[in-house]
C-alpha positions as CSV (number, residue, x, y, z in Angstrom):
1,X,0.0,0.0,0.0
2,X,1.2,3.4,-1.0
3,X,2.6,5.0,2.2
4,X,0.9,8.9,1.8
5,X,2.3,10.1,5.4
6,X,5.8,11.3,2.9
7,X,6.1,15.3,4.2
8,X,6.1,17.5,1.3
9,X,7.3,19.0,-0.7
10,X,8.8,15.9,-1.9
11,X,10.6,16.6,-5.8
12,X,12.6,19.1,-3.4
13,X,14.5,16.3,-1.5
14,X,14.5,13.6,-4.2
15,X,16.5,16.7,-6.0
16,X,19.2,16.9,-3.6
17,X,20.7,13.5,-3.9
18,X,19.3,12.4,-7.1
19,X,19.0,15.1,-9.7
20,X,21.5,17.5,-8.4
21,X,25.1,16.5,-11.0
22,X,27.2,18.1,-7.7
23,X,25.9,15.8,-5.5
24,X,26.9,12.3,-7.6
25,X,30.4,10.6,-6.5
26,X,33.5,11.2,-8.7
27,X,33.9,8.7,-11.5
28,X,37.1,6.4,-10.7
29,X,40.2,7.4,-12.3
30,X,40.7,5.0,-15.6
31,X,43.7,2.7,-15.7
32,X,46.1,2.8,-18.9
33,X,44.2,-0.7,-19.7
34,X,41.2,0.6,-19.9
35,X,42.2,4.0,-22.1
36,X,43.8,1.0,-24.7
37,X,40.7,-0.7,-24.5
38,X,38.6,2.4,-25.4
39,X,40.5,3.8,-28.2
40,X,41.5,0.1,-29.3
41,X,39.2,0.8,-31.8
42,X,40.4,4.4,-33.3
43,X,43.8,3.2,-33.7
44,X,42.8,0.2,-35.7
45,X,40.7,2.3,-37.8
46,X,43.3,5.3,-38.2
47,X,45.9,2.1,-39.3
48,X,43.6,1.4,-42.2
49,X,43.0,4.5,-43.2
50,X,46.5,5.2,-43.3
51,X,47.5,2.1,-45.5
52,X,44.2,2.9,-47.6
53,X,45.9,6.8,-48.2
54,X,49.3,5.0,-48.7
55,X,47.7,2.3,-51.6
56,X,45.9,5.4,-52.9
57,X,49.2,7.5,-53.1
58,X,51.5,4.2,-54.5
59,X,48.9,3.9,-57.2
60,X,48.9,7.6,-58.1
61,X,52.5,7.2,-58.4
62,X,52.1,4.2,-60.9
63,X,50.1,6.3,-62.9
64,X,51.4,7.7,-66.5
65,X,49.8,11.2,-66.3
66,X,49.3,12.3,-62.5
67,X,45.9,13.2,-61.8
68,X,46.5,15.3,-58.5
69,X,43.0,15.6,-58.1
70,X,41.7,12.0,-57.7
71,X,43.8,11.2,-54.1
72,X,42.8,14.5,-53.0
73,X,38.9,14.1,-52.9
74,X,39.1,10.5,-51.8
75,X,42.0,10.9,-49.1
76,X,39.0,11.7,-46.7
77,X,36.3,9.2,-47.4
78,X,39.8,6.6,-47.5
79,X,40.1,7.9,-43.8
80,X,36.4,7.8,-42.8
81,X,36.3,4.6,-44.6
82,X,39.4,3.3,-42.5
83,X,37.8,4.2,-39.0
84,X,34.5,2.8,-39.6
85,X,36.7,-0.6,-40.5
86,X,38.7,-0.3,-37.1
87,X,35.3,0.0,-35.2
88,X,33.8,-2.5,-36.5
89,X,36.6,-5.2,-36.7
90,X,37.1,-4.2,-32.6
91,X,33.1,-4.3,-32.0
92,X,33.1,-7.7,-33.7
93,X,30.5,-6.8,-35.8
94,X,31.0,-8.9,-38.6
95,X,28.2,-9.6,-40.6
96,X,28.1,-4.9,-40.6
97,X,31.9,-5.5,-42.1
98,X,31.6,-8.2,-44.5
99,X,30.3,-6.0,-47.6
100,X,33.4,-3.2,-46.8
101,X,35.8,-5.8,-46.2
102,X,34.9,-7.7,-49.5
103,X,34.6,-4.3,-51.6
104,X,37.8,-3.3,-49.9
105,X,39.4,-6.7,-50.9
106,X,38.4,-6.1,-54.1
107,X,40.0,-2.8,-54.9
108,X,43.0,-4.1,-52.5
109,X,43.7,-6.5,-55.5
110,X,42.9,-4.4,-58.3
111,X,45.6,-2.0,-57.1
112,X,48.3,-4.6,-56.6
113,X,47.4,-6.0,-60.3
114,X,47.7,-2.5,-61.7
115,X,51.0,-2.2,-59.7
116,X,52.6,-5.5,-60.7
117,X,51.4,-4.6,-64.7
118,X,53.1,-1.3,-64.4
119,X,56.3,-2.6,-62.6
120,X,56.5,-5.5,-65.0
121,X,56.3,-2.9,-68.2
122,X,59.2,-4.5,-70.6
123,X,59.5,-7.4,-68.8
124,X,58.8,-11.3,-69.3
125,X,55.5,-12.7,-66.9
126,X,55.2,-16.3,-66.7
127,X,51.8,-18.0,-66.3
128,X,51.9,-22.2,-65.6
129,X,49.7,-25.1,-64.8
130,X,50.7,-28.1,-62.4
131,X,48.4,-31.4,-62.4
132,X,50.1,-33.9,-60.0
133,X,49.0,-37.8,-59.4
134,X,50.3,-40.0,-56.5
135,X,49.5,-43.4,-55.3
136,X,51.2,-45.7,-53.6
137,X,54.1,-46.5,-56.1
138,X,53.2,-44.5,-59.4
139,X,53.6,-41.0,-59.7
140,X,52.6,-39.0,-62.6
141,X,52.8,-35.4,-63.4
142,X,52.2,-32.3,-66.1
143,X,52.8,-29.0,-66.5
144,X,52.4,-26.3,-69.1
145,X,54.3,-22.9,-68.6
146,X,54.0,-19.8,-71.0
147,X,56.7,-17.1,-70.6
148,X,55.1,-13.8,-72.6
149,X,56.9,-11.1,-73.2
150,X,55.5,-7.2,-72.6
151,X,57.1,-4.9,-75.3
152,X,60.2,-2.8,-73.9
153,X,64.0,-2.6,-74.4
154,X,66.5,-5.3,-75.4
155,X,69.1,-5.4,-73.0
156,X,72.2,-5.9,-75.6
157,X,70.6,-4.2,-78.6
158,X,68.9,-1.4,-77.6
159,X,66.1,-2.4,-79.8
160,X,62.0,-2.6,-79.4
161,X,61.1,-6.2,-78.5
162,X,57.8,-6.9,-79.9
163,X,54.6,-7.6,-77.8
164,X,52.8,-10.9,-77.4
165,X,56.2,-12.8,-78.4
166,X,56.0,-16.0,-76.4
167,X,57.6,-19.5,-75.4
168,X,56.1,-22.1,-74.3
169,X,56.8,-25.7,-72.2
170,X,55.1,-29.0,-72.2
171,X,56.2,-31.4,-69.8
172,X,55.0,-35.1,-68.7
173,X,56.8,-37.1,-66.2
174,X,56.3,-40.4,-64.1
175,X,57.7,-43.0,-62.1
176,X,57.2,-46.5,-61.1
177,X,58.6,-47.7,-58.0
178,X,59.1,-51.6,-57.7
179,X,61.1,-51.4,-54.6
180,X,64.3,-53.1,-55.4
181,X,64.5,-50.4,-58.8
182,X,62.7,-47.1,-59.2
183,X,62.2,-46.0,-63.3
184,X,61.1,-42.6,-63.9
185,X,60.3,-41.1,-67.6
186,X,60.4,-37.4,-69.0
187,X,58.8,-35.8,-72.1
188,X,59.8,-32.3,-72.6
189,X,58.6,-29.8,-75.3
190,X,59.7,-26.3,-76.1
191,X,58.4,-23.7,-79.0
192,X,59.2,-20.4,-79.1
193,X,58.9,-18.6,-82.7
194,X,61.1,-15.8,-84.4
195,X,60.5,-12.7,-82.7
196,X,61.0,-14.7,-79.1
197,X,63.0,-13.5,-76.4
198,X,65.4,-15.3,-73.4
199,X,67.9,-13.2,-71.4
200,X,67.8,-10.8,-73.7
201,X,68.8,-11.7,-76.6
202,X,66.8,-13.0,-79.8
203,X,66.7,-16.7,-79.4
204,X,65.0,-17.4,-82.5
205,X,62.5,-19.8,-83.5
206,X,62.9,-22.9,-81.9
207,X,61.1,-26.5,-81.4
208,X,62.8,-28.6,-79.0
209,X,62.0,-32.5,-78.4
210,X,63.4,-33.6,-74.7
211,X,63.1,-36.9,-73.4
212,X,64.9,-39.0,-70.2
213,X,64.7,-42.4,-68.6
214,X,66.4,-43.4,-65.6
215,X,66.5,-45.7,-62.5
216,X,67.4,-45.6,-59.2
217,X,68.2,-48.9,-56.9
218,X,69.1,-49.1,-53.3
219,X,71.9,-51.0,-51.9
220,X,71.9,-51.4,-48.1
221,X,72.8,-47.6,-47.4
222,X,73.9,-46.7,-51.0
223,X,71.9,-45.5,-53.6
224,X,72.9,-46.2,-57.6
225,X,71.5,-44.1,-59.9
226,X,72.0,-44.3,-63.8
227,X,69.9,-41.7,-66.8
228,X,69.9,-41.4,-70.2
229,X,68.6,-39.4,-72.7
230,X,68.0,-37.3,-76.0
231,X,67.5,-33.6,-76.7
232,X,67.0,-31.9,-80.4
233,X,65.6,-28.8,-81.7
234,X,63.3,-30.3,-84.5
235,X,64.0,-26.1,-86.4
236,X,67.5,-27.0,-86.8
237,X,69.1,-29.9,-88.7
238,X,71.7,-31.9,-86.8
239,X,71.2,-30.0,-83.7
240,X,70.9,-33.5,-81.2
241,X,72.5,-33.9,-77.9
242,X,72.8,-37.3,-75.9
243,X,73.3,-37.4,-72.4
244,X,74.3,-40.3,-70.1
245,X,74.7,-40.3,-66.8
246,X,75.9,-42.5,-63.4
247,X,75.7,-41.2,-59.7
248,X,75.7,-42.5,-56.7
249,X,74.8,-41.5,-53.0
250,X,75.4,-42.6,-49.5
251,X,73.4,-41.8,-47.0
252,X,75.1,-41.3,-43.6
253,X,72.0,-40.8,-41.9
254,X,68.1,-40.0,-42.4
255,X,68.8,-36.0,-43.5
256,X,72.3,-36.3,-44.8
257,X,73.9,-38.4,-47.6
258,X,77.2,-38.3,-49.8
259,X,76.6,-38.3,-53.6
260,X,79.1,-38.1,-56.7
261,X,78.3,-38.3,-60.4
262,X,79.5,-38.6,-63.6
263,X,77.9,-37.6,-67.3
264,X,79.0,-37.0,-70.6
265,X,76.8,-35.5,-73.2
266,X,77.1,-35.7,-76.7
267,X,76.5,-33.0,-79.5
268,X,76.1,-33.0,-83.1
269,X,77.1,-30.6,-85.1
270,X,74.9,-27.5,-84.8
271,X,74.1,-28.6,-81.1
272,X,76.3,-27.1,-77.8
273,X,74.4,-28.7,-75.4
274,X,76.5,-28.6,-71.7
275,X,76.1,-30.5,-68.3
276,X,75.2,-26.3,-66.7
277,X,75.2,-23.2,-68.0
278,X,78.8,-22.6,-66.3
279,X,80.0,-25.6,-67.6
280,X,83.1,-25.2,-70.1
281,X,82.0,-25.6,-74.0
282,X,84.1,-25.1,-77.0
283,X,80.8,-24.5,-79.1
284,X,78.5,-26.5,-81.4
285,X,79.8,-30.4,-82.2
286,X,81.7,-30.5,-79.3
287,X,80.7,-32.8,-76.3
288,X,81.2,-31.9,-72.5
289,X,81.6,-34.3,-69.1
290,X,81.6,-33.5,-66.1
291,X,81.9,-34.7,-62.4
292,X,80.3,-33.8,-59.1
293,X,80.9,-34.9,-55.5
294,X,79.4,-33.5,-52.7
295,X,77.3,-33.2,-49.1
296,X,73.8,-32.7,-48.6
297,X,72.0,-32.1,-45.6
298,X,68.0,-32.0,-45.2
299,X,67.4,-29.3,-42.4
């Protein structure tokens, strides 16, 4: 039951502790924990904003004719943009972030594609596809790689190298694995045409046939190793090489082994064909050996 014996005026003393701001207890002083905590989100979101003006600014930069304007009038929507992100990444408020954060993605990739294009103006890109195929004892792979090449300046000649001039690589491999003998098989092919380009330097047209066998048998802790096979550009008459090849590796424990080998490859007489790049060639028709020995370690 309402108690109606209350003296009045009443608002008057229900004033003094209640309404009146003077009256009410000091808030307690905020630890350093707790200031992080509040502006958590700020920070974040001034972060982002600052990378978003930095992208802007890199991509301006990229640009062929500066348009001073265009960072300008979006720096600030950039830095709104950026906040908004910080708050809601530290509010957790996902499903509110998800359309930015895609959109933002978006232009996140279409900036790095437009600075990769203009960085790579003149020089080679390389585009490739890997299909790989184990089980158990057979392993079977392919791969196509096309090297195009952008336009720009010849390194040794000075000259225009044409657009759209590409090579490309077909390659099949497998292996069998028996257990007392492991063969393995290679098919490689390589077409470039005439206006093609490889360390700068016209390498003509070309249409080269590669293919390897070889085998591989363990022997307690030794491992022998034997390959042969046949390289020739189909665009160029008498241009074959032959390659054989013996190694052999002992393994002095589960990560590191000892291995030597020998090879000798063979040219005919518009083939130079070499065991490396670095090794020693006195030109086309002449053959090359060499010999390796040697640790290796699996970290």
């Amino acid at each position: 039951m309402a108690n109606f014996s209350i003296p009045a005026p009443f608002e008057a003393e229900k004033d003094e502790y209640i309404h009146n701001r003077g009256a009410r207890p000091a808030r307690p002083a905020a630890s350093s924990a707790d200031l992080a905590r509040r502006f958590a989100g700020l920070g974040l979101g001034l972060a982002i904003a600052l990378g978003m003006l930095a992208i802007a600014f890199q991509s301006r930069a990229g640009w062929e004719n500066h348009r001073e304007w265009v960072v300008a009038t979006n720096g600030p929507f950039f830095a709104l943009g950026g906040i908004a992100l910080g708050h809601l990444i530290f509010r957790r408020d996902y499903r509110g972030l998800a359309p930015a954060a895609a959109f933002l993605a978006i232009a996140i990739i279409l900036v790095a594609l437009d600075l990769v294009a203009d960085a790579n103006d003149g020089d080679a890109t390389l585009m490739t596809a890997n299909l790989n195929y184990n089980n158990g004892p057979i392993s079977l792979a392919a791969d196509y790689e096309i090297v195009n090449f952008n336009g720009g300046l010849d390194s040794v000649s000075n000259a225009t190298v044409r657009a759209h001039d590409d090579v490309q690589v077909y390659t099949f491999a497998g292996s069998y694995d028996f257990g007392v003998v492991k063969v393995a098989a290679l098919y490689d092919n390589l077409k470039t045409n005439v206006n093609s380009y490889g360390r700068g330097l016209n390498v003509g047209e070309a249409d080269i046939d590669s293919w390897f066998i070889s085998a591989s048998a363990p022997f307690g802790k030794f491992l022998v190793k034997a390959t042969y096979g046949e390289t020739e550009n189909d665009a160029v008459a008498d241009s074959k090489g032959t390659k054989f090849g013996l190694g052999l590796d002992y393994n002095l424990s589960k990560r590191t082994k000892i291995y030597t080998g020998y090879a000798i490859i063979s040219n005919e007489n518009n083939a130079a064909y070499a065991v490396s790049p670095a090794a020693n060639s006195y030109g086309t028709g002449y053959g090359v050996q060499g010999f390796d020995l040697g640790v290796a370690h699996t970290f």
